[in-house]
N, C-alpha and C positions, 0 to 999 in steps of 0.2 A: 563559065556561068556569069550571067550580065547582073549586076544590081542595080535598083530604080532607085532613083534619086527620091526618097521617100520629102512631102509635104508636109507643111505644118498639118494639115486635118487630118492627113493617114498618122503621122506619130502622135495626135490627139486622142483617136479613134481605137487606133489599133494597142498601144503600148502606153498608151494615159485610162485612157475609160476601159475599156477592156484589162490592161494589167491590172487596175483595182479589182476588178470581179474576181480574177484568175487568184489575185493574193488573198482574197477575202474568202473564197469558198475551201482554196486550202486551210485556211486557216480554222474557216468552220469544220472543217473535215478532221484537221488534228485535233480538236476540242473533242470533237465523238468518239474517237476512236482515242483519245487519251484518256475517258473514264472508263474503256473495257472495250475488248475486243471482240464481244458476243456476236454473234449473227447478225439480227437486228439493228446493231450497234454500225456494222460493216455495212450493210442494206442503206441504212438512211446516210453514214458518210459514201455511198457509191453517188448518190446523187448528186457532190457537190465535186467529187474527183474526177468524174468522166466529161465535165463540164470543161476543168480546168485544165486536164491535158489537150482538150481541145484547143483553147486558148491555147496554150502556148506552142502546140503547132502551128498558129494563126500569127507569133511572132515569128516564128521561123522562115517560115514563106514571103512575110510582109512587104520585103524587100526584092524578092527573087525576081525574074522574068525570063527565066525559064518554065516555058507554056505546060509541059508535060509532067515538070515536078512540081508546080503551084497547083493543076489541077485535083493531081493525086495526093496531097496534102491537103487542098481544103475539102477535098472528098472526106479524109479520115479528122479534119477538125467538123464537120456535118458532122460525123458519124457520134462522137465525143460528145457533144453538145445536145444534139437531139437524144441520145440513147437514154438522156436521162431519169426523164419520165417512169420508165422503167421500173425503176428498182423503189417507186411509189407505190406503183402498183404491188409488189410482193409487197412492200414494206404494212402497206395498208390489209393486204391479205391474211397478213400471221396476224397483226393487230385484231383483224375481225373473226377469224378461226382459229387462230393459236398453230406454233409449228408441229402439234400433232396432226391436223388437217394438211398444213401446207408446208409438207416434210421438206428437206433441204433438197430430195430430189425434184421434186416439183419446182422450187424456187429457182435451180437451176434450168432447168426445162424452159422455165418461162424468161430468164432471161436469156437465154438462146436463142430460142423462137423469135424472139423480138431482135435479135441482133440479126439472125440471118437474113428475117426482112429489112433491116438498116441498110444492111451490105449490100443486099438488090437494089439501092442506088446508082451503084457504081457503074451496071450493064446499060443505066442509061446516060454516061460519059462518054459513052462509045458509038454512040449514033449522033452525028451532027446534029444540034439544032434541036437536040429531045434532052440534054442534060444540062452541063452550064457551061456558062464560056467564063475565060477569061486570059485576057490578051492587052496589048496596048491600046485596042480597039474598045474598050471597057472601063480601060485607066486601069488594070488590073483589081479590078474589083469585081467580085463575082455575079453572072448577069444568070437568070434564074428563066430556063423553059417550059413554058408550060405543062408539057409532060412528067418534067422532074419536080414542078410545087405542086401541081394534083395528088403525085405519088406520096413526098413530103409532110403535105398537108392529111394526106389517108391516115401514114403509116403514125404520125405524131398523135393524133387523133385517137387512134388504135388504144393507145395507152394514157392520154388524158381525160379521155371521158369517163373510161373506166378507173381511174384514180377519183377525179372529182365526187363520180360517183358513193364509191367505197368511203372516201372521206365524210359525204354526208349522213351514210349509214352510223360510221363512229362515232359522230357526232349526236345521232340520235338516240343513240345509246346511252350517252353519261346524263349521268342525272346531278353530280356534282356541279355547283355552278363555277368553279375555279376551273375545272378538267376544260367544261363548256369555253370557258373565258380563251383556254389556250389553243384548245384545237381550234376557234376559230383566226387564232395568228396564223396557224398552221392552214387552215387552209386560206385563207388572204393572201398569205405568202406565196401561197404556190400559185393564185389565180395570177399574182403580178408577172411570176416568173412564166407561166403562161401566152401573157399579152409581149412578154417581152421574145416568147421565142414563135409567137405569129409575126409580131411586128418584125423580127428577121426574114422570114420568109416575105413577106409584103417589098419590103426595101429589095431583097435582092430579087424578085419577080419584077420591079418598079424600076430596077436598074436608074432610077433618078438621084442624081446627087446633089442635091437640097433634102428630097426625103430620106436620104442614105445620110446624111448630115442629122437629120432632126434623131430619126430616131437610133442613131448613134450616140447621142447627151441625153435621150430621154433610157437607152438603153440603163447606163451603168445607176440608174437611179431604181430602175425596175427590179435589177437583178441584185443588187445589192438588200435593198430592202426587202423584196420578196423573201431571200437568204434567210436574213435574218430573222422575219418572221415567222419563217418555218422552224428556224433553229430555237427560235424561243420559246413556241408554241409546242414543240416537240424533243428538237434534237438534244435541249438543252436539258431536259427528262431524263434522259434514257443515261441510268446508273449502272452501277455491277449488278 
């Protein structure tokens, strides 16, 4: 297996702005799951752990150039990173019905459902020219078919509408002006981390490397503070 002479901007990119994320969202992740290990508790750190095993599949690869294990690797860092959205949608669901409506077999249901359309990415790696390349013909950076950001852009969609959604309802709910004050971190935070996971999709559809530059320093800015504003607005809440 051959290693690529990795650049000052890919070790900027990938294992400087990117490592921040990847050590921040664990770390948000241990803070959650350090006050109680409840359902709930698990739900809202899933968000910040399926993000960061991503990432760090995304170091692992960074280097590689071997075609067929970089592709199936940034296959499962997509899968990691987008999947996250996710576990908002439950999370926001027990919040707006309570786990007597949205019993844990449902919770599970729904994140399955949602994973198994994830994985139906993958069949489109396998038709030239309909999923994503990435080669020395790329700079090994991942170049985005149209076929696969439509599907991307559906499947992400699928579960951030209906989160935004759901969050506006909770929101209309409290009548507390404190409660009001944090959910609206809480959803800020998530619109950021939002723009930040179009503007992924954009850059690797755009296969442009000034754009893939930009919004790679505007990324770790997005997803850091969105983090945190959901964490404070919410995660930092949630007790025994």
């Amino acid at each position: 297996m051959v290693l690529l002479q990795l650049t000052p901007t890919r070790i900027l990119i990938i294992y400087i702005a990117q490592g921040a994320v990847f050590a921040f969202f664990l770390y948000l992740a241990f803070k959650i799951l350090g006050r109680d290990r409840k359902r709930l508790n698990v739900i809202f750190a899933g968000f910040y752990i399926t993000p960061a095993i991503g990432l760090f599949i995304n170091f692992i690869y960074g280097p590689l150039t071997d075609e067929g294990i970089v592709l199936f690797l940034n296959f499962l860092t997509n899968f990691g990173i987008f999947y996250a959205p996710i576990f908002m949608v439950v999370f926001e669901l027990i919040l707006l019905k309570s786990e007597k409506v949205i019993t844990p077999a449902k919770q599970i249901l729904i994140l399955i459902i949602y994973a198994i359309a994830m994985f139906c990415m993958f069949f489109f790696l396998l038709i030239p020219g309909y999923g994503v390349e990435i080669n020395a013909g790329t700079n090994w950076s991942p170049k985005w078919y149209p076929p696969f950001f439509i599907y991307l852009v559906i499947i992400e969609s699928l579960a951030i509408v209906p989160s935004i959604y759901l969050a506006l309802k909770i929101y209309a709910k409290f009548e507390d002006a404190l409660l009001k004050k944090k959910w609206r971190y809480f959803i800020f935070g998530f619109l950021f981390l939002v723009i930040f996971m179009y503007g992924i999709f954009v850059s690797n559809y755009l296969a442009d490397s000034t754009f893939r530059l930009i919004m790679g320093s505007i990324s770790i800015i997005l997803a850091i503070s969105g983090g945190y504003l959901m964490y404070k607005g919410v995660g930092q809440q949630l007790q025994k």
